[in-house]
Chimera marker file (.cmm) of the C-alpha trace (Angstrom):
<marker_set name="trace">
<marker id="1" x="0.000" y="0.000" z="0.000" r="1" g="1" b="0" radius="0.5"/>
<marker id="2" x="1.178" y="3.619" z="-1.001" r="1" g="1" b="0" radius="0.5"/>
<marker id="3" x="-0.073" y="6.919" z="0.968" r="1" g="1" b="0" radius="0.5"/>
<marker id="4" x="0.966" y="10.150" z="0.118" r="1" g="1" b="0" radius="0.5"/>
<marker id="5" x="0.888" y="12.574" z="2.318" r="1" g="1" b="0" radius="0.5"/>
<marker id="6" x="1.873" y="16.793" z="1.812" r="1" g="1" b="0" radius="0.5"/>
<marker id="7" x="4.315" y="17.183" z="4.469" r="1" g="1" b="0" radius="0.5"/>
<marker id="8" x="5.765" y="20.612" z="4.425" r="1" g="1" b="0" radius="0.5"/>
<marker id="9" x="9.023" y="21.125" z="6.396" r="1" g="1" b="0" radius="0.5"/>
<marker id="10" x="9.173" y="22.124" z="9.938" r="1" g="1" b="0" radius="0.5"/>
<marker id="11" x="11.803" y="21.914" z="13.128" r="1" g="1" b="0" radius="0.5"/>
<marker id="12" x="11.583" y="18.807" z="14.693" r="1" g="1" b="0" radius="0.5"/>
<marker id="13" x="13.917" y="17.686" z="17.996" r="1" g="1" b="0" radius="0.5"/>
<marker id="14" x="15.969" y="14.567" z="18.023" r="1" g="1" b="0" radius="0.5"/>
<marker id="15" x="16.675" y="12.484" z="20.488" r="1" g="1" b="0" radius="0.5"/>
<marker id="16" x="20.300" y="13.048" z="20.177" r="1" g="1" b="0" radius="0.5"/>
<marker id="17" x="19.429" y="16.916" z="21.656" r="1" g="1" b="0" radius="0.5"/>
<marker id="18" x="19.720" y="18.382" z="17.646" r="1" g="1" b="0" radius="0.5"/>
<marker id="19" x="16.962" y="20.330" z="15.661" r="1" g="1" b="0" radius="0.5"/>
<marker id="20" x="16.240" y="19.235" z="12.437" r="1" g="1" b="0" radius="0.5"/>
<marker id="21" x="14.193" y="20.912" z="9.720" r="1" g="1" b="0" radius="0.5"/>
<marker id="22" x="12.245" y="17.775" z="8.339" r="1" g="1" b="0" radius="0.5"/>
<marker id="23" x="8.856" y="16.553" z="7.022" r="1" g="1" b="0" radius="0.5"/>
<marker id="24" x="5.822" y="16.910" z="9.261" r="1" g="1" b="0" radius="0.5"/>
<marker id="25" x="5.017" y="13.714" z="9.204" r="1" g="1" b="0" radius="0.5"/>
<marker id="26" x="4.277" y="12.325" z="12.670" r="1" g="1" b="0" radius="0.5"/>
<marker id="27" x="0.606" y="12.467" z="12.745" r="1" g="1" b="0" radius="0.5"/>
<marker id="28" x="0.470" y="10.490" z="9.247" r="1" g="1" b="0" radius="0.5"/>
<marker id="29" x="3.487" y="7.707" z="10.729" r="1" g="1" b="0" radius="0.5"/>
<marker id="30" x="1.127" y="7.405" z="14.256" r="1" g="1" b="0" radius="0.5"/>
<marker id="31" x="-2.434" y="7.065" z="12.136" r="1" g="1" b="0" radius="0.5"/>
<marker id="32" x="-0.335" y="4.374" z="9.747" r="1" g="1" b="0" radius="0.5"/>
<marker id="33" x="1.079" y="2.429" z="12.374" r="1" g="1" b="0" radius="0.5"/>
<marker id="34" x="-2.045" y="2.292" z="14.678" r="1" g="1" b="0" radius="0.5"/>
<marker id="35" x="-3.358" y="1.146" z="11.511" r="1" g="1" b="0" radius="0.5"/>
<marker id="36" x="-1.056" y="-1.868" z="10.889" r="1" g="1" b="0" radius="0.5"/>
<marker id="37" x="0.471" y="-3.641" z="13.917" r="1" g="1" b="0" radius="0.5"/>
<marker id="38" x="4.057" y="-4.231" z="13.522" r="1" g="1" b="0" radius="0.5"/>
<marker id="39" x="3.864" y="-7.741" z="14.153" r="1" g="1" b="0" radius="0.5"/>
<marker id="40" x="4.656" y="-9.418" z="11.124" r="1" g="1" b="0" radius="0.5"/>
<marker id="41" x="4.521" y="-6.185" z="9.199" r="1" g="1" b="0" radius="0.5"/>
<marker id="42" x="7.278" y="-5.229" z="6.293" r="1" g="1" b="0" radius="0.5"/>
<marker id="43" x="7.997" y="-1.812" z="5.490" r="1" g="1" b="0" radius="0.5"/>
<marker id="44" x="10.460" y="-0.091" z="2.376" r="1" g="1" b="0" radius="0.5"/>
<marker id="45" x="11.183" y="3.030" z="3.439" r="1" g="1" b="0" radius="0.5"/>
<marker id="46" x="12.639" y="5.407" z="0.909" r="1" g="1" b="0" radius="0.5"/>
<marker id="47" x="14.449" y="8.470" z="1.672" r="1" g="1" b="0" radius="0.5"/>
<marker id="48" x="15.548" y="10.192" z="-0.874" r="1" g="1" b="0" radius="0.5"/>
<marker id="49" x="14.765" y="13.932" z="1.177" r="1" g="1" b="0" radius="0.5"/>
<marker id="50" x="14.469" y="16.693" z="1.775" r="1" g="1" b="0" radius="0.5"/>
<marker id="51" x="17.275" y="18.159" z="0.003" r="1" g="1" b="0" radius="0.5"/>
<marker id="52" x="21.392" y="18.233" z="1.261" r="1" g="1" b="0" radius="0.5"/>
<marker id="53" x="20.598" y="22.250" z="1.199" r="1" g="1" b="0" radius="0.5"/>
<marker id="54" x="18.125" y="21.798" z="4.078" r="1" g="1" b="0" radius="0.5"/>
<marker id="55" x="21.365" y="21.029" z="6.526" r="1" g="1" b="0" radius="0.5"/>
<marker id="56" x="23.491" y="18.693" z="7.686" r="1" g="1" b="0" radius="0.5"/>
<marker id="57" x="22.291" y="15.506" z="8.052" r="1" g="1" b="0" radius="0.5"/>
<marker id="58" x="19.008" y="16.541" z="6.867" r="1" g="1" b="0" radius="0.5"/>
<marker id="59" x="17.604" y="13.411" z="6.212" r="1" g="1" b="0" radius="0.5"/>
<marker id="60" x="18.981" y="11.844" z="9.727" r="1" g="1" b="0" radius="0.5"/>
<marker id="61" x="15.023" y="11.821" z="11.155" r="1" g="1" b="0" radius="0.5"/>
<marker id="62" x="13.483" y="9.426" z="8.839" r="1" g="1" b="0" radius="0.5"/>
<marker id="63" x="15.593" y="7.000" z="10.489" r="1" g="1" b="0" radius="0.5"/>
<marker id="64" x="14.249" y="7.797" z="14.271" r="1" g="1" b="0" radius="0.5"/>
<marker id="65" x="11.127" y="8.427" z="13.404" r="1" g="1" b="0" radius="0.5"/>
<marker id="66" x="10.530" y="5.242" z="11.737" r="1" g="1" b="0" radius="0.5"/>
<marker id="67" x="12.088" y="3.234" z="14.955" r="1" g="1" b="0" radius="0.5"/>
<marker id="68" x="9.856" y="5.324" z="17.135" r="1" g="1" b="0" radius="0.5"/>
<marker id="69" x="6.437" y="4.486" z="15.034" r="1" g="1" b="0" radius="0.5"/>
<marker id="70" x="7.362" y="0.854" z="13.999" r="1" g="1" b="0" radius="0.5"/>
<marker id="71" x="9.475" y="-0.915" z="16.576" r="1" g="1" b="0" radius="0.5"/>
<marker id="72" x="8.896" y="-4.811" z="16.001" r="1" g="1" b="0" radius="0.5"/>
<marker id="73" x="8.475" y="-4.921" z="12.083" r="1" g="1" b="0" radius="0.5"/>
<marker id="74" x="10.475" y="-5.638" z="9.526" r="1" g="1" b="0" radius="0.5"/>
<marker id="75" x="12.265" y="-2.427" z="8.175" r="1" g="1" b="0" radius="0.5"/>
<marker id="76" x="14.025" y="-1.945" z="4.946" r="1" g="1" b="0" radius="0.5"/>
<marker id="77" x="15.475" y="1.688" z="5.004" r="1" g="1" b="0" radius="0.5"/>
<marker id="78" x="16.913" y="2.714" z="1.331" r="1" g="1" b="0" radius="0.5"/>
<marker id="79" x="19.054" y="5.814" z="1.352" r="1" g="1" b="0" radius="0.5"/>
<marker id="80" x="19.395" y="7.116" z="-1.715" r="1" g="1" b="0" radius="0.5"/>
<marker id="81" x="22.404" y="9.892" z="-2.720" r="1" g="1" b="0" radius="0.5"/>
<marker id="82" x="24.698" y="7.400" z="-0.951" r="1" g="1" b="0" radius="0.5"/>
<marker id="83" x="27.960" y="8.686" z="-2.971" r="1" g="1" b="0" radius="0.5"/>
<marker id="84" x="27.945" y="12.134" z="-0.648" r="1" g="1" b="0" radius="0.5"/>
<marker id="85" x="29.682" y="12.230" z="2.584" r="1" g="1" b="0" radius="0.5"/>
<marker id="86" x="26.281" y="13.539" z="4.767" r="1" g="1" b="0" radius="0.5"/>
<marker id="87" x="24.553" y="10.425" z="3.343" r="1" g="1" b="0" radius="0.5"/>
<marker id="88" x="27.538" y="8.299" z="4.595" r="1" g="1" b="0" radius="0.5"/>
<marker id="89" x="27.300" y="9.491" z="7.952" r="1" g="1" b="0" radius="0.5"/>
<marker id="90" x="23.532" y="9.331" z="8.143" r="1" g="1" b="0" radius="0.5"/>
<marker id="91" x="23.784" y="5.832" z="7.539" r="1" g="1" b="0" radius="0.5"/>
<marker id="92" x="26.152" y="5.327" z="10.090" r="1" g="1" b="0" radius="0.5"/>
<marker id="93" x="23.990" y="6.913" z="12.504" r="1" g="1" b="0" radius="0.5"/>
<marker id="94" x="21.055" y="5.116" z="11.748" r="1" g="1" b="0" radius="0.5"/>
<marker id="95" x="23.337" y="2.424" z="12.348" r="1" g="1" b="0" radius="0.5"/>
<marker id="96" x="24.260" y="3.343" z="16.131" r="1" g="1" b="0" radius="0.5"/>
<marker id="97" x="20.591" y="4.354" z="17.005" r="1" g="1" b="0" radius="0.5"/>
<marker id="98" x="19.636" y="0.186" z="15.707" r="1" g="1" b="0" radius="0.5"/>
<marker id="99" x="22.268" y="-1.098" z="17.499" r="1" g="1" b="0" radius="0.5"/>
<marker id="100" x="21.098" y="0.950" z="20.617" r="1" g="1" b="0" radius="0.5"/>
<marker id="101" x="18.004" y="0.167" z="20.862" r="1" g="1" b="0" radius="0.5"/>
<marker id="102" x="19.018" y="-3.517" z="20.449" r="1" g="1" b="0" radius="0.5"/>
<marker id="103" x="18.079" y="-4.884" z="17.318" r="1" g="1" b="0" radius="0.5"/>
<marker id="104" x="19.352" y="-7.052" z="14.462" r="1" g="1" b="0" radius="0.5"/>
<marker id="105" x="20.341" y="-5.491" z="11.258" r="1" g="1" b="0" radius="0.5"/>
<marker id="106" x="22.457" y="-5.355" z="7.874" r="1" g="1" b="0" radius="0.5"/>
<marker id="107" x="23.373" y="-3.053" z="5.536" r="1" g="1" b="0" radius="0.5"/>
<marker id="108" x="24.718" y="-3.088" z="2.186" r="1" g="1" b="0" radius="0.5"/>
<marker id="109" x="25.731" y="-0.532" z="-0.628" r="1" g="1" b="0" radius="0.5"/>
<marker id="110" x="23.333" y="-0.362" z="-3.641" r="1" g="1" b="0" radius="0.5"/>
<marker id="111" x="24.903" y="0.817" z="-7.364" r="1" g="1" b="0" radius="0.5"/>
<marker id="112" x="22.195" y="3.254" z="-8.365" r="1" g="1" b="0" radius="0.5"/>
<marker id="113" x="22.615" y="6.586" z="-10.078" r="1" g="1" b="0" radius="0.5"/>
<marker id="114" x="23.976" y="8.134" z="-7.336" r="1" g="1" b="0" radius="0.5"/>
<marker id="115" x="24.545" y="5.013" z="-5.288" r="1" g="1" b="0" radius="0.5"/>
<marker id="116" x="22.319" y="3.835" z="-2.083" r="1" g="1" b="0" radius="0.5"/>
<marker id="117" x="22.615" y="2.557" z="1.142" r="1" g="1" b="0" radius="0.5"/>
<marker id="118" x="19.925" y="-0.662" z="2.032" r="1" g="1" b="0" radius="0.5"/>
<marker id="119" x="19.446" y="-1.045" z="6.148" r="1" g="1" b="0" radius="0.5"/>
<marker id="120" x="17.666" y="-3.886" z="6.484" r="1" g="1" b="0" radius="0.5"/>
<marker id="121" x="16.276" y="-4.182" z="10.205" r="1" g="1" b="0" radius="0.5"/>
<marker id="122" x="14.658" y="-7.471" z="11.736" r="1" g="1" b="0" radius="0.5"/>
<marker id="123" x="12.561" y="-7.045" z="14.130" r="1" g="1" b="0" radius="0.5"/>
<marker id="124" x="13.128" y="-8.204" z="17.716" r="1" g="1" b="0" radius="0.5"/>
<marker id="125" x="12.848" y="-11.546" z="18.886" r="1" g="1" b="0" radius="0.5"/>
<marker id="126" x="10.731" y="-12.538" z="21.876" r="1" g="1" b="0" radius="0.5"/>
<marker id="127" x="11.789" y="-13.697" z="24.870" r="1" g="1" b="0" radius="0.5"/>
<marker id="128" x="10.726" y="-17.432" z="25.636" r="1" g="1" b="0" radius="0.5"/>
<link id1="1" id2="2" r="1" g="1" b="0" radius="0.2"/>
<link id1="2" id2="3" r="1" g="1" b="0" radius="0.2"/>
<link id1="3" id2="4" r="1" g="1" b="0" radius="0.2"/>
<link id1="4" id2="5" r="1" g="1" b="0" radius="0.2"/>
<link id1="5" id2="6" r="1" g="1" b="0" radius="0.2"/>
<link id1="6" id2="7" r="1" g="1" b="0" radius="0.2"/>
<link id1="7" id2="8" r="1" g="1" b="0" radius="0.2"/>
<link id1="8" id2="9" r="1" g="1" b="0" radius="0.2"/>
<link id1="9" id2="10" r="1" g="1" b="0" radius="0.2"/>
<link id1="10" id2="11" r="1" g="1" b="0" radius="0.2"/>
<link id1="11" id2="12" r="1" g="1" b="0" radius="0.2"/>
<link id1="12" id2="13" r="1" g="1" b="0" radius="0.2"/>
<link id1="13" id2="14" r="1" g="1" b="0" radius="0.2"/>
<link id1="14" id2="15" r="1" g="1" b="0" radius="0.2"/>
<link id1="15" id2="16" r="1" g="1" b="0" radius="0.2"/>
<link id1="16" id2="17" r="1" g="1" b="0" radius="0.2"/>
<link id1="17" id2="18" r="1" g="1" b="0" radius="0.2"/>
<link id1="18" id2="19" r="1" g="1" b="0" radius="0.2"/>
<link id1="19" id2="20" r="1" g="1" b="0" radius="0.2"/>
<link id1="20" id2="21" r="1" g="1" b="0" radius="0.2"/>
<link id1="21" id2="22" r="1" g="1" b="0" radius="0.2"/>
<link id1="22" id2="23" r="1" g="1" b="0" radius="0.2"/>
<link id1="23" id2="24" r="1" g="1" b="0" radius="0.2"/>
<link id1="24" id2="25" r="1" g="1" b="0" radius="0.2"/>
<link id1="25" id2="26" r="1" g="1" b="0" radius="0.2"/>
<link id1="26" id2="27" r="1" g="1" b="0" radius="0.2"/>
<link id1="27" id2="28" r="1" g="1" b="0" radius="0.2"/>
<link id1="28" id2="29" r="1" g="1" b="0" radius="0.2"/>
<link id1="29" id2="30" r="1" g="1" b="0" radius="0.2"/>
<link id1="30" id2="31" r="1" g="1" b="0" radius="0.2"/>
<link id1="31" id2="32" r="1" g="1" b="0" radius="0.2"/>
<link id1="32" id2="33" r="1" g="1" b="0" radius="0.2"/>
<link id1="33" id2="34" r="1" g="1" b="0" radius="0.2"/>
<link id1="34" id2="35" r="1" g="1" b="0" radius="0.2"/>
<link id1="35" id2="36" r="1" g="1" b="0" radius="0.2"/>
<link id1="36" id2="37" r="1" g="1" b="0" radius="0.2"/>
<link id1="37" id2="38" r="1" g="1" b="0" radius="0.2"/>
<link id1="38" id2="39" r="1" g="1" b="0" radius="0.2"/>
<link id1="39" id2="40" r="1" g="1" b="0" radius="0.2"/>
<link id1="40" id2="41" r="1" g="1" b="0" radius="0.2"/>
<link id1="41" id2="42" r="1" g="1" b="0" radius="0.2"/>
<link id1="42" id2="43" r="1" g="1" b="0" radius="0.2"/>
<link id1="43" id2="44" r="1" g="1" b="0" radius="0.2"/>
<link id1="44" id2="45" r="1" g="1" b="0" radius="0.2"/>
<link id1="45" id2="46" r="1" g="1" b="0" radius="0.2"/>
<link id1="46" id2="47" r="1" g="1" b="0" radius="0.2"/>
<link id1="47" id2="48" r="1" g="1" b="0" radius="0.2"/>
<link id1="48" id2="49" r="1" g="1" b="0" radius="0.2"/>
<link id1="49" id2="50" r="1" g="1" b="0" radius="0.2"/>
<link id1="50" id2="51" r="1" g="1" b="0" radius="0.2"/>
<link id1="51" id2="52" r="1" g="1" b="0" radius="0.2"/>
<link id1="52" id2="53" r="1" g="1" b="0" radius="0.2"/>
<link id1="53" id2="54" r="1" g="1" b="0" radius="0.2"/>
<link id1="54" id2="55" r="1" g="1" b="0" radius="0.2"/>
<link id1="55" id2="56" r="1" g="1" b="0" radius="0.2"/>
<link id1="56" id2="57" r="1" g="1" b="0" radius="0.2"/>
<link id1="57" id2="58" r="1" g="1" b="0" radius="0.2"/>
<link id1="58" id2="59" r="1" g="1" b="0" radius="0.2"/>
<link id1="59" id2="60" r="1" g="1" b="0" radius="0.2"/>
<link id1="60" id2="61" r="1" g="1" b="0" radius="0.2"/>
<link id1="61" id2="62" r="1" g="1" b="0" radius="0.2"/>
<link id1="62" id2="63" r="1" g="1" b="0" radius="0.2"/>
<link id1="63" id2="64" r="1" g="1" b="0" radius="0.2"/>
<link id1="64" id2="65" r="1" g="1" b="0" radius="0.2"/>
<link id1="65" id2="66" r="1" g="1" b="0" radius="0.2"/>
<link id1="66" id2="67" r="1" g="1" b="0" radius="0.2"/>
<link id1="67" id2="68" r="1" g="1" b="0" radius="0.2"/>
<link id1="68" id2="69" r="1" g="1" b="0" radius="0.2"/>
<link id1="69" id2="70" r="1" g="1" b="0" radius="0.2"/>
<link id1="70" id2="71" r="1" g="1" b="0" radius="0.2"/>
<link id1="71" id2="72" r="1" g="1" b="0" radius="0.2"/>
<link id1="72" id2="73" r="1" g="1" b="0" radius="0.2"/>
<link id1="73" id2="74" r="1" g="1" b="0" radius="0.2"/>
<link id1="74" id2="75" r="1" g="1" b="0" radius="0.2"/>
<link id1="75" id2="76" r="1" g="1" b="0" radius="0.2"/>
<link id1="76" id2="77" r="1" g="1" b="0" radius="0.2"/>
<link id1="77" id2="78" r="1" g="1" b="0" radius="0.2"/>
<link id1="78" id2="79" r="1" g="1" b="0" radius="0.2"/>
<link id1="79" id2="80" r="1" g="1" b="0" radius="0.2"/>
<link id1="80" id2="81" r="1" g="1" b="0" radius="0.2"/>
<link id1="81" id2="82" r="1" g="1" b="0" radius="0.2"/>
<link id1="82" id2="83" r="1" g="1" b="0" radius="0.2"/>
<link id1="83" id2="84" r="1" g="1" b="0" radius="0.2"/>
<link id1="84" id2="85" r="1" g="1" b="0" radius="0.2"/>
<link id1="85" id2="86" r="1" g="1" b="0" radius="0.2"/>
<link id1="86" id2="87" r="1" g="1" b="0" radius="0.2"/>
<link id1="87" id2="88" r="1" g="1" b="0" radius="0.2"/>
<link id1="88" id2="89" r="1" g="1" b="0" radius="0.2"/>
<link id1="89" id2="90" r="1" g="1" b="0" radius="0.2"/>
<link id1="90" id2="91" r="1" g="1" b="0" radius="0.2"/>
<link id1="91" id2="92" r="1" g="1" b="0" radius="0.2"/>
<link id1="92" id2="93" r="1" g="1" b="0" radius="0.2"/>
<link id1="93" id2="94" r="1" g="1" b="0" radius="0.2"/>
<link id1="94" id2="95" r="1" g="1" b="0" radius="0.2"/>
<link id1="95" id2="96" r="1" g="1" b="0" radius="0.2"/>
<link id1="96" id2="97" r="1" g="1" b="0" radius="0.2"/>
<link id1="97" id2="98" r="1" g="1" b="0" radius="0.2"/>
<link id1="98" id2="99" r="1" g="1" b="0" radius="0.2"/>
<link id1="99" id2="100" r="1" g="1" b="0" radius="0.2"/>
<link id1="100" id2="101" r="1" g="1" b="0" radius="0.2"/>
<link id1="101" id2="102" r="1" g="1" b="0" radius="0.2"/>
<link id1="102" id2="103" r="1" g="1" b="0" radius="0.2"/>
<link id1="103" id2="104" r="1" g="1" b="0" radius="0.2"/>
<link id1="104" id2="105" r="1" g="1" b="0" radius="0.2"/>
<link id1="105" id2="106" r="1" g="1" b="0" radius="0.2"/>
<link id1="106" id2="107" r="1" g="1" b="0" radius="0.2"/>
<link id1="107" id2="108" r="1" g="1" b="0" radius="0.2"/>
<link id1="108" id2="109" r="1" g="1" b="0" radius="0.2"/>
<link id1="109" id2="110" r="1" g="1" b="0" radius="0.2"/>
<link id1="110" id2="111" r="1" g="1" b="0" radius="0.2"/>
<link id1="111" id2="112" r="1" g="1" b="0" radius="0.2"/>
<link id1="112" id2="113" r="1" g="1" b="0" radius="0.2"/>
<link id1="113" id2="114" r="1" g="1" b="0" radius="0.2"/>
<link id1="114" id2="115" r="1" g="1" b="0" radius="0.2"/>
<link id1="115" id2="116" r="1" g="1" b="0" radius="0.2"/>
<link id1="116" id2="117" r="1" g="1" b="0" radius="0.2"/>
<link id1="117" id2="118" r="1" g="1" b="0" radius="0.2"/>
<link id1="118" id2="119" r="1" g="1" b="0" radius="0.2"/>
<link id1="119" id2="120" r="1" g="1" b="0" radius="0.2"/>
<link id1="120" id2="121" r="1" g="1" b="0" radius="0.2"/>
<link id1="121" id2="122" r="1" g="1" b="0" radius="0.2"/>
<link id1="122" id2="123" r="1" g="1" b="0" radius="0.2"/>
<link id1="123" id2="124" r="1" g="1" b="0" radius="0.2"/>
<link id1="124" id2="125" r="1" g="1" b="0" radius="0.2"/>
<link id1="125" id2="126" r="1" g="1" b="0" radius="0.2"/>
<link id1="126" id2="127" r="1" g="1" b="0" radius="0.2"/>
<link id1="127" id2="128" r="1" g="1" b="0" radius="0.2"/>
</marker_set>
């Protein structure tokens, strides 16, 4: 299922204490995922904005956000623009936040235009 959504920029605070101008997109993520349990649930996530002009790391919240609305699914997060720097670094902390909150995950470097980045996140396993 695809749902598009007009999402105009605004400030939004990170758990890592920093302000980023990014889609306002909260209320749509919250309605979605009340919508469709995680359990068992597969997302693709593509994030391919808002533009490098926006600021560094500008595209840092999709990761968090994601985390924060779907915990326990099955996340593929494709970054495109992988060949600059700020994209690099995203990537690597998307990486830290998985690994902090605990859960499983791979990544691997996709040859596109401008080349991609593929976090692939499995959700947690239950305790028995």
């Amino acid at each position: 299922a695809v749902q598009l959504n007009l999402a105009p920029l605004q400030d939004w605070l990170a758990p890592n204490g920093n302000t980023y101008s990014y889609y306002a997109c909260q209320p749509t993520l919250a309605a979605v995922a009340q919508k469709h349990p995680a359990d068992g649930l597969r997302l693709l996530v593509i994030v391919d904005g808002p533009p490098a002009a926006t600021g560094k790391h500008a595209r840092y919240p999709a990761g968090p956000l994601i985390l924060q609305h779907f915990a326990g699914a099955h996340i593929d997060l494709l970054l495109d623009d992988y060949i600059r720097d700020d994209e690099k670094e995203i990537a690597k902390l998307w990486q830290n936040d998985i690994a902090a909150a605990q859960l499983a995950h791979t990544s691997a470097e996709r040859k596109l235009e401008k080349d991609s980045c593929l976090i692939t996140i499995s959700p947690a396993k239950e305790s028995p």
